[in-house]
C-alpha positions as CSV (number, residue, x, y, z in Angstrom):
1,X,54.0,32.7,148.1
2,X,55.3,34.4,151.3
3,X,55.1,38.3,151.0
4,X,55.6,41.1,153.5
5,X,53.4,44.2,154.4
6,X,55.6,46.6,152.9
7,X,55.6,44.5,149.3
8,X,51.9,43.7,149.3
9,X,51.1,47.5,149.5
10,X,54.0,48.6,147.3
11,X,52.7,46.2,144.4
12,X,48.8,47.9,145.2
13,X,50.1,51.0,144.9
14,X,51.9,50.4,141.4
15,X,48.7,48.4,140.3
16,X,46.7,51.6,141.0
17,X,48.8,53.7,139.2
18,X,48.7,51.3,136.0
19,X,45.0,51.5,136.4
20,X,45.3,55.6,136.6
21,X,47.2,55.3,133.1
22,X,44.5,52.6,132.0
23,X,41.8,55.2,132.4
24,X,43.8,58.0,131.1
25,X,44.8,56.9,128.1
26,X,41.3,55.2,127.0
27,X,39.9,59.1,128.1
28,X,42.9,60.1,125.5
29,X,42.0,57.7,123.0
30,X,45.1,56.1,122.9
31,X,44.4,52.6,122.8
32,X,47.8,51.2,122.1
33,X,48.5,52.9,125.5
34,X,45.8,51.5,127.2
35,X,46.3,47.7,125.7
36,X,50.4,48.0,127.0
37,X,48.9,49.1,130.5
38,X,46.0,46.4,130.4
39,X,48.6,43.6,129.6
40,X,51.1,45.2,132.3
41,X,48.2,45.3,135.1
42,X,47.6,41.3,134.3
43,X,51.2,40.5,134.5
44,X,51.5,41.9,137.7
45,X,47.8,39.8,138.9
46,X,49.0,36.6,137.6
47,X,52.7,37.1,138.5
48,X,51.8,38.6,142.4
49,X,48.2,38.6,143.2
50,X,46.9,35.4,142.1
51,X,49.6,33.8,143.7
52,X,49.5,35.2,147.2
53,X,47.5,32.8,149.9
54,X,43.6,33.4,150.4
55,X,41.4,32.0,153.6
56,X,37.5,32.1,154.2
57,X,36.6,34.2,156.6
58,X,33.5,35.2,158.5
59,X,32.9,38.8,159.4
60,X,30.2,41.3,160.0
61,X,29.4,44.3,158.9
62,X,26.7,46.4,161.3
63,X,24.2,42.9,162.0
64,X,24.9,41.4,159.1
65,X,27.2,38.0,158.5
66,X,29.4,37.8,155.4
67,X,31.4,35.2,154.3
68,X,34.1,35.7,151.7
69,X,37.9,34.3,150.5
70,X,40.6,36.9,151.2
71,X,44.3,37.5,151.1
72,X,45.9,37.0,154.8
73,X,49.5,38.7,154.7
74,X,50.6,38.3,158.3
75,X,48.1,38.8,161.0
76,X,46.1,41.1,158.4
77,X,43.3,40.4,156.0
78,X,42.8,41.8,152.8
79,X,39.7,42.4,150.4
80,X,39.8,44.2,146.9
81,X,43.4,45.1,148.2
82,X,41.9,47.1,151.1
83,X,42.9,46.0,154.6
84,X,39.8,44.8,156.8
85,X,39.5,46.7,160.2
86,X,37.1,47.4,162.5
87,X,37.7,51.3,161.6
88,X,36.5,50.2,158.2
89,X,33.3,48.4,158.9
90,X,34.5,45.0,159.4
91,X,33.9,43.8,163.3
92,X,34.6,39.8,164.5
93,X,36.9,38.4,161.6
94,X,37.4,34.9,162.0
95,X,38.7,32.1,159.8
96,X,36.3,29.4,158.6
97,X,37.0,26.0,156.9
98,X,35.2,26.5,153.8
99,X,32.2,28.6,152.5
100,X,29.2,26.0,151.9
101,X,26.1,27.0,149.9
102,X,23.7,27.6,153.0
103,X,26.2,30.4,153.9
104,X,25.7,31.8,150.3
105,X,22.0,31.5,150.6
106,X,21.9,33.0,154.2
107,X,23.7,36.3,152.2
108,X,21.2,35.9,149.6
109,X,17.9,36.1,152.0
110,X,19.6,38.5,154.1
111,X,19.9,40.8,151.1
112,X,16.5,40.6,150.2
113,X,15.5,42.9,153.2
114,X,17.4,45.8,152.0
């Protein structure tokens, strides 16, 4: 599914405000509410989100090397809908073919130290 920018963070921004009414009405009790918003926020993921085109990727965080799937919308990258830069953390993107289980191990032992 081809998207823009502008749509990609339009369609964030209404699913953040569905999830705002999610929490809001379960705080009210009102859990015909909160069902209509929960069924509204997983229209819009199965109707937008899941459709949108993922890579792997490679990237680092300080010294350490992660490897995860992500949205690419143009030249940009996206995880958990927020856009990786190097102002937030993420240094050396690259794409990778595939994520193999020694990556996923590597992650694993590299965790252990902290």
């Amino acid at each position: 599914m081809k998207t823009t920018l502008k749509q990609y963070q339009l369609n964030v921004a209404v699913r953040n405000e569905i999830s705002k009414a999610i929490r809001t009405a379960s705080d009210e009790g009102d859990f015909l509410k909160e069902n209509k918003q929960i069924e509204l926020r997983k229209y819009l993921d199965t109707t937008y989100f899941d459709l949108l085109p993922t890579v792997n990727v490679k990237f680092y965080i300080g010294y350490r090397d992660y490897y995860r799937a992500v949205t690419k919308i143009g030249k940009n990258y996206f995880t958990h809908f927020e856009k990786m830069t190097k102002r937030s953390g993420y240094r050396s993107i690259e794409e990778i073919e595939e994520i193999t289980d020694k990556m996923n191990e590597s992650m694993i032992a590299d965790s252990y130290y902290y």
